[in-house]
C-alpha positions as CSV (number, residue, x, y, z in Angstrom):
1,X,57.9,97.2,131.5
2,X,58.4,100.7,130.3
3,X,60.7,101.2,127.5
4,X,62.9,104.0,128.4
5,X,63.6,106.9,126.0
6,X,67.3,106.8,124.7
7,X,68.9,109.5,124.5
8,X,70.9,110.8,120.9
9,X,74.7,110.2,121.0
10,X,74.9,111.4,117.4
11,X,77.1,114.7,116.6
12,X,74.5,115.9,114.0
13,X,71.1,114.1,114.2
14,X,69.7,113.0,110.3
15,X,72.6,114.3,108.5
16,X,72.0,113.9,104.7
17,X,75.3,112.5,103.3
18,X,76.0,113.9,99.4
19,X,79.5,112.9,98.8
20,X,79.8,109.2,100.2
21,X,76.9,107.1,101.0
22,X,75.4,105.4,104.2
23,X,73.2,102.4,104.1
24,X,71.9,100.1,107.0
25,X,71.8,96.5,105.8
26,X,70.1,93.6,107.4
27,X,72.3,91.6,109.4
28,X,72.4,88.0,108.9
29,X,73.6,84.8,110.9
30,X,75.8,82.0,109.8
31,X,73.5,80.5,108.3
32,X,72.5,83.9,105.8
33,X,69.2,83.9,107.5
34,X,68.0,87.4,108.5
35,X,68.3,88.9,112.1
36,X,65.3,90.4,112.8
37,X,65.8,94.3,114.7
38,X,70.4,94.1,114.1
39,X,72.0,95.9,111.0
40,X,75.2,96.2,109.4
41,X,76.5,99.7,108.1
42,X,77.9,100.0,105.1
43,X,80.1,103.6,104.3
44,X,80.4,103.8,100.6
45,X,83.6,105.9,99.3
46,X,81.7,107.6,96.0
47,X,83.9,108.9,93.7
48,X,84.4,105.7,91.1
49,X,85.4,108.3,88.0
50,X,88.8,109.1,90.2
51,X,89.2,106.0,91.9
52,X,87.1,107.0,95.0
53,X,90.0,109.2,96.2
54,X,88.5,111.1,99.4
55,X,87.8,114.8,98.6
56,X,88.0,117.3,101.7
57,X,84.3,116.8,101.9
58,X,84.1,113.8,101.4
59,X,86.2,113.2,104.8
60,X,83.8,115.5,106.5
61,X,81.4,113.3,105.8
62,X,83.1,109.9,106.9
63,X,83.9,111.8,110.5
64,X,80.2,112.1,110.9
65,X,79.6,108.6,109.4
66,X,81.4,106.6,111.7
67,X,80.6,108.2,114.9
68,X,77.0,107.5,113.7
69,X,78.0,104.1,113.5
70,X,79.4,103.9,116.4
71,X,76.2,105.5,118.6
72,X,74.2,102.9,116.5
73,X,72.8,100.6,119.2
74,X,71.5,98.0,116.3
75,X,74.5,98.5,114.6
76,X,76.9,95.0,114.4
77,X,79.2,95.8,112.3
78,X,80.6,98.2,110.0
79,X,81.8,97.8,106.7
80,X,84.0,100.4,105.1
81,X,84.2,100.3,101.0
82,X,83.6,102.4,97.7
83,X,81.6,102.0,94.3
84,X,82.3,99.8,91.8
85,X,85.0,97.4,91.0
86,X,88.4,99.2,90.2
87,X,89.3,100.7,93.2
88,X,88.9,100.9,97.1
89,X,90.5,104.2,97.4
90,X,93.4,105.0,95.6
91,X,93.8,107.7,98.6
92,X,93.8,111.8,98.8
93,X,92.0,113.2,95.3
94,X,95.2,114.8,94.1
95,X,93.3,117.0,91.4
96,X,92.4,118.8,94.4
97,X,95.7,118.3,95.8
98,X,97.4,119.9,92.7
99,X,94.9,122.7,92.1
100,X,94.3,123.8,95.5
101,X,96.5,122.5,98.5
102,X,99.9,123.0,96.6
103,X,101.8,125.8,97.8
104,X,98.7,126.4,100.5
105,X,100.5,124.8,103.5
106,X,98.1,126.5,106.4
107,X,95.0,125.1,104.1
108,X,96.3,121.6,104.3
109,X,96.9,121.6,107.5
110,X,93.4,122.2,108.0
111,X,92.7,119.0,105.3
112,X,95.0,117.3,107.4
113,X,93.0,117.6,110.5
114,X,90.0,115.9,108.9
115,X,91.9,112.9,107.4
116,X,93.5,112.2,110.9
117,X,90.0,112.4,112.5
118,X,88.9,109.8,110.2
119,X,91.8,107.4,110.8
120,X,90.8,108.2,114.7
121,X,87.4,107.8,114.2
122,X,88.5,103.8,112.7
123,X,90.2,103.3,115.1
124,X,88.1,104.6,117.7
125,X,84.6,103.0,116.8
126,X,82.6,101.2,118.9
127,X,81.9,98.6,116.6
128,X,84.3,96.3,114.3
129,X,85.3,97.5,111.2
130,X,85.2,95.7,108.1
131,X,87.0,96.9,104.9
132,X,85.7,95.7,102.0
133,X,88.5,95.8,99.2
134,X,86.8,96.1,96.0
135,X,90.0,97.1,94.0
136,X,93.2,99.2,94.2
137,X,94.3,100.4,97.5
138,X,97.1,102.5,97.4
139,X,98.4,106.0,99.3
140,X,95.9,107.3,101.6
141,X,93.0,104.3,101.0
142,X,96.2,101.8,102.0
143,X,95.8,103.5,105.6
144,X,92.5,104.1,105.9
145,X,92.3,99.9,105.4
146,X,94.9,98.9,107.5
147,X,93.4,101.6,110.0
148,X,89.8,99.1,109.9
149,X,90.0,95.9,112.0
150,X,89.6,93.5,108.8
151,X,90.3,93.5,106.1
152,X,88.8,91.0,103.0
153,X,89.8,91.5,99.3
154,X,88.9,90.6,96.2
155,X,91.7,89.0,94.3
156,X,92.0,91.3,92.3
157,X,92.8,94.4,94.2
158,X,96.3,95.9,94.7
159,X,97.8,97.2,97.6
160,X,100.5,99.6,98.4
161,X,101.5,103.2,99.3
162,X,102.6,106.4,96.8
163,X,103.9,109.2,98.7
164,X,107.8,109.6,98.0
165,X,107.2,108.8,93.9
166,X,104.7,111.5,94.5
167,X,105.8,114.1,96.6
168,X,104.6,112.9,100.3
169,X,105.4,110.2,102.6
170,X,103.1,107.5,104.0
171,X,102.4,109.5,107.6
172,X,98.5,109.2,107.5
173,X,99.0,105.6,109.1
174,X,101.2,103.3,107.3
175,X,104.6,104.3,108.7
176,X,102.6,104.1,111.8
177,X,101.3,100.6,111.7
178,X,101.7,98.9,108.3
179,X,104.7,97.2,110.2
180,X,102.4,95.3,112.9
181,X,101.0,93.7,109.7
182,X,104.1,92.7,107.7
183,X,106.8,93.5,109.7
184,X,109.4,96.2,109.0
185,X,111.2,95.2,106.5
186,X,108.5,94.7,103.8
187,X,106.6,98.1,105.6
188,X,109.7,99.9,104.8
189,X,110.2,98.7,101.4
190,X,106.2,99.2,101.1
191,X,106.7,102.2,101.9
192,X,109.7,104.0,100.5
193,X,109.7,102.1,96.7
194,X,105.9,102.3,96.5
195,X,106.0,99.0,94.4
196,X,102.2,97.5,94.4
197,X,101.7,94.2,96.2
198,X,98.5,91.4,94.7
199,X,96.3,90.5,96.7
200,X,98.0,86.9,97.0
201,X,101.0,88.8,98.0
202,X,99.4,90.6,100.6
203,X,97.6,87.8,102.1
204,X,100.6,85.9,102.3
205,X,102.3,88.5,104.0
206,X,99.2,89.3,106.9
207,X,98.2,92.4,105.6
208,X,94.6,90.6,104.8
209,X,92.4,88.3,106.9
210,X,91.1,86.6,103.6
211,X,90.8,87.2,99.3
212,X,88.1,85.8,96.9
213,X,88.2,85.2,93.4
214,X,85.9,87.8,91.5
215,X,86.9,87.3,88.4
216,X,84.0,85.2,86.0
217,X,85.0,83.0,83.2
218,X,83.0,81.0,81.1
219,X,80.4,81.1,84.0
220,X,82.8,80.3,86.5
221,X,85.3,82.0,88.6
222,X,89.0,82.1,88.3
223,X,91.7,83.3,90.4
224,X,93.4,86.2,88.8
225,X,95.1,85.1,85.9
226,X,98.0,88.5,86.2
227,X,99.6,87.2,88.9
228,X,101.3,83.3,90.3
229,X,98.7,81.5,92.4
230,X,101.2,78.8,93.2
231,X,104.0,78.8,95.9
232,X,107.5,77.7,95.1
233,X,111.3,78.1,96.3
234,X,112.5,80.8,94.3
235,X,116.7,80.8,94.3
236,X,117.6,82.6,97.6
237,X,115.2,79.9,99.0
238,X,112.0,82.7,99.6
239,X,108.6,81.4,98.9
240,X,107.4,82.9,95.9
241,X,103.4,83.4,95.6
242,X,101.4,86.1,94.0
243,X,104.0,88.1,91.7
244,X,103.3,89.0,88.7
245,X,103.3,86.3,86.1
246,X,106.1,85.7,84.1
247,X,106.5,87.8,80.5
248,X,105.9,84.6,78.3
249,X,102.1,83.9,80.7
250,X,102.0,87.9,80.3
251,X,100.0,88.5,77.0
252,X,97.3,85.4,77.2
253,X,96.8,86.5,80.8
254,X,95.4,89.9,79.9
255,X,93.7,88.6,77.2
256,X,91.9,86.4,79.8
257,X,91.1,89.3,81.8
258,X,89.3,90.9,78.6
259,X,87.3,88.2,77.8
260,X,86.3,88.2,81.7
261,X,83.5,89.7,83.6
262,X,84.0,91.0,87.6
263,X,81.9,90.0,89.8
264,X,82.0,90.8,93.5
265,X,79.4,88.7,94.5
266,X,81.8,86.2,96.7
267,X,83.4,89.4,98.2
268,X,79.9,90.2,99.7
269,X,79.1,86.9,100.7
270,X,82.1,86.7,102.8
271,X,81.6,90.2,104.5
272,X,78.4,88.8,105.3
273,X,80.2,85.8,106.7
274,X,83.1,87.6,108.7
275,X,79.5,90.0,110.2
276,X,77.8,87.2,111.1
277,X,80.9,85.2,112.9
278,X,81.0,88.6,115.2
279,X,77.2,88.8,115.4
280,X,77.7,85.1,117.3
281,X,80.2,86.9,120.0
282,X,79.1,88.6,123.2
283,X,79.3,92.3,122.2
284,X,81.2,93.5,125.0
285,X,83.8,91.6,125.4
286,X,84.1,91.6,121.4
287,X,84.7,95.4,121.4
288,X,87.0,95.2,124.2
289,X,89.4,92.7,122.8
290,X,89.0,94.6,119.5
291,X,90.2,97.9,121.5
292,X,93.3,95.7,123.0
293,X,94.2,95.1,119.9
294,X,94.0,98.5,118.8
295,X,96.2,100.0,121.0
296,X,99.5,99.1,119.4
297,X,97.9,101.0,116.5
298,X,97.2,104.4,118.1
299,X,100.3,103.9,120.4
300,X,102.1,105.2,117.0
301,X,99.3,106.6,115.5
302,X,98.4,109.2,118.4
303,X,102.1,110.0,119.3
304,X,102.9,110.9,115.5
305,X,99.6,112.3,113.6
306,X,100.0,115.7,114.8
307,X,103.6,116.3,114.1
308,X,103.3,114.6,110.4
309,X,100.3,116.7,109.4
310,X,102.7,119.8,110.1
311,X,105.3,117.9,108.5
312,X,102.6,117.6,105.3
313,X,101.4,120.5,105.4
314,X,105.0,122.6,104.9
315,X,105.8,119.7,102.3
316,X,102.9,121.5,100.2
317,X,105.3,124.2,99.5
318,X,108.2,122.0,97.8
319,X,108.0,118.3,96.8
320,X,104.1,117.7,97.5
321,X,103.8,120.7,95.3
322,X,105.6,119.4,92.5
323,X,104.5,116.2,92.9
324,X,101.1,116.4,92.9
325,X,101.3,118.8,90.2
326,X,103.0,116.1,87.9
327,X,100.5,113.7,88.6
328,X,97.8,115.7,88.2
329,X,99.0,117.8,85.0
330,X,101.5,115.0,83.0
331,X,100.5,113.3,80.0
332,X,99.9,109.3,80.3
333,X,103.0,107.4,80.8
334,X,104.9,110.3,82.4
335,X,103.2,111.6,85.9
336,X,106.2,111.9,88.0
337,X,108.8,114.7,88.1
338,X,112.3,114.1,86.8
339,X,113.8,112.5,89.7
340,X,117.3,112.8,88.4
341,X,117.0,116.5,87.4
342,X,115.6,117.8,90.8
343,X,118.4,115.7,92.8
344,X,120.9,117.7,90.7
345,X,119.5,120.9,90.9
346,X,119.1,120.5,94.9
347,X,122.6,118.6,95.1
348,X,124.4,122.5,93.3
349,X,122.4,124.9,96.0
350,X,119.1,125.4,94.1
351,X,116.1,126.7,95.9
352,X,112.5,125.3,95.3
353,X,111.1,128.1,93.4
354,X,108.7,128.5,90.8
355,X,111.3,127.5,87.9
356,X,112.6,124.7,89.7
357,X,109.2,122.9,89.9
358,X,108.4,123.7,86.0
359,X,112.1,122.6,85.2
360,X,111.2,119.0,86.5
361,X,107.8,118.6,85.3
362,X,107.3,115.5,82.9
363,X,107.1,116.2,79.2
364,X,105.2,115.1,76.8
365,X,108.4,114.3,73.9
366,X,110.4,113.0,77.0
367,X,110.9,109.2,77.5
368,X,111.3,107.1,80.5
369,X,115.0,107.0,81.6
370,X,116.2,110.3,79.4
371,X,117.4,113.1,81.2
């Protein structure tokens, strides 16, 4: 029998990625052994020294890297991820945001465009998507996960959103969908008080499919010693599990964690698992039940993106501006405007010009709580 020639579904054929990085790994089945001629993909977020936030080329190059993905006929699964151990994605690279995009509204429209083509392009792949959580997910890398169809964390990542403590709101997915995963009252708190969940939180309220210990010991791995790995009835009857540990457990837990190594080994070796139980699934009707499930996502997602990236894109001219600015520019301790200050001056008629956004900027003498 003649092997037909396929033809190239690709956008760009051989495209030479420089700002994340694309790998084809060996699938394997349930038992780790390899699977001759099938591959997993593996989409590395590369920018470890600022906790791989996504650059405006850098999303040009995920758009290309997951419809490649997706045309791959060997292809099982994908796996979304970054470099190194401190962070997923700690979302949009606000040095860029500060120096460039602030007061540029029509330019971040045009950044805008890109990010929501990548959350489509998740949510659109023809293959399942994997993240792989090797750290901090917060902001924009909270809704590119939850925008993936799994999600597996090490135990030591954290998980939450950024935008009104910084001059945004959460419009590049999580007021979207973050509720189908923990309902609306913790997506709204999530959302609005920008508090970081654990990963034991957030596997205990859905937002994860599984979390594994990657912190090392004494030769031996331990479950993150910063936050409560046991459940109990707090006094308004809630179960408690995977807040922060109390202030007398506070001090011997971090020095635990110094005396630690991580290790991410386990977090591989369950990708590898979760890959291999949808290896053993007929591929089809795999990708059509993932594409059911999908659709509650881009029900929101596809009636709101376009309208929020306008939205985001005007907000570059007042609070984003500022914002961003203050995060980029404050000194350690003090990256967010004064909150108190800006409500007053809006509250009396001000306008957001150039002197209101220097007037609210953090300072270095300043401390937390003085205004």
């Amino acid at each position: 029998m003649t092997t037909p020639t396929l033809k190239d579904h690709r956008l760009v054929a051989d495209h030479r990625f420089e700002h994340i990085l694309y790998e084809r790994r060996p699938a394997r089945d349930l038992g780790g052994r390899l699977v001759p001629d099938l591959h997993d993909i593996w989409i590395w977020l590369n920018n470890p020294s600022q906790l791989n936030s996504y650059t405006t080329a850098a999303l040009r190059e995920l758009i290309l890297a997951f419809r490649e993905a997706s045309t791959d006929r060997s292809a099982v699964s994908v796996v979304l991820t970054a470099v190194g151990d401190r962070a997923f994605c700690a979302g949009g690279n606000t040095k860029e945001y500060a120096e460039y995009y602030g007061g540029r509204p029509g330019e971040y429209k045009q950044y805008m465009r890109l990010f929501n083509d990548t959350v489509t392009g998740i949510l659109t792949c023809d293959k399942p998507v994997i993240n792989r959580v090797n750290g901090l997910r917060v902001g924009g890398g909270q809704e590119i996960g939850t925008a993936c169809d799994f999600s597996i964390a090490s135990d030591l990542a954290r998980f939450g959103q950024a935008g009104p403590r910084h001059g945004s709101a959460p419009d590049g997915g999580s007021t979207d969908f973050l509720h189908l995963y923990v309902g609306f009252a913790h997506a709204i708190e999530s959302c609005t008080l920008c508090e970081p969940w654990s990963a034991h939180k957030a596997l205990r309220l859905g937002l994860l499919n599984q979390i594994v210990p990657a912190l090392v010991h004494d030769g031996a791995f331990i479950p993150n010693p910063l936050v409560t790995t046991d459940r109990w009835i707090d006094e308004q009857g809630a179960i408690v599990y995977g807040e922060p540990v109390p202030a007398e457990r506070a001090a011997a837990a971090k020095a635990l964690m110094t005396t630690s190594t991580i290790d991410l080994s386990r977090l591989d070796a369950a990708v590898a698992t979760w890959s291999a139980k949808l290896l053993h699934t007929f591929p089809d009707c795999l990708q059509k039940t993932i594409e059911s499930l999908r659709k509650k996502k881009l029900e929101h997602w596809q009636q709101n993106c376009e309208t929020n990236r306008s939205w985001l894109a005007l907000n570059m001219m007042t609070e984003g501006r500022a914002g961003f600015r203050a995060f980029n520019d404050g000194p350690p301790g003090r990256r967010e405007v004064d909150f108190a200050q800006l409500r007053r001056r809006l509250a009396r008629g001000d306008g957001w010009t150039d002197e209101l956004c220097d007037a609210i900027q953090p300072k270095a003498e300043a401390l937390h709580g003085e205004h």
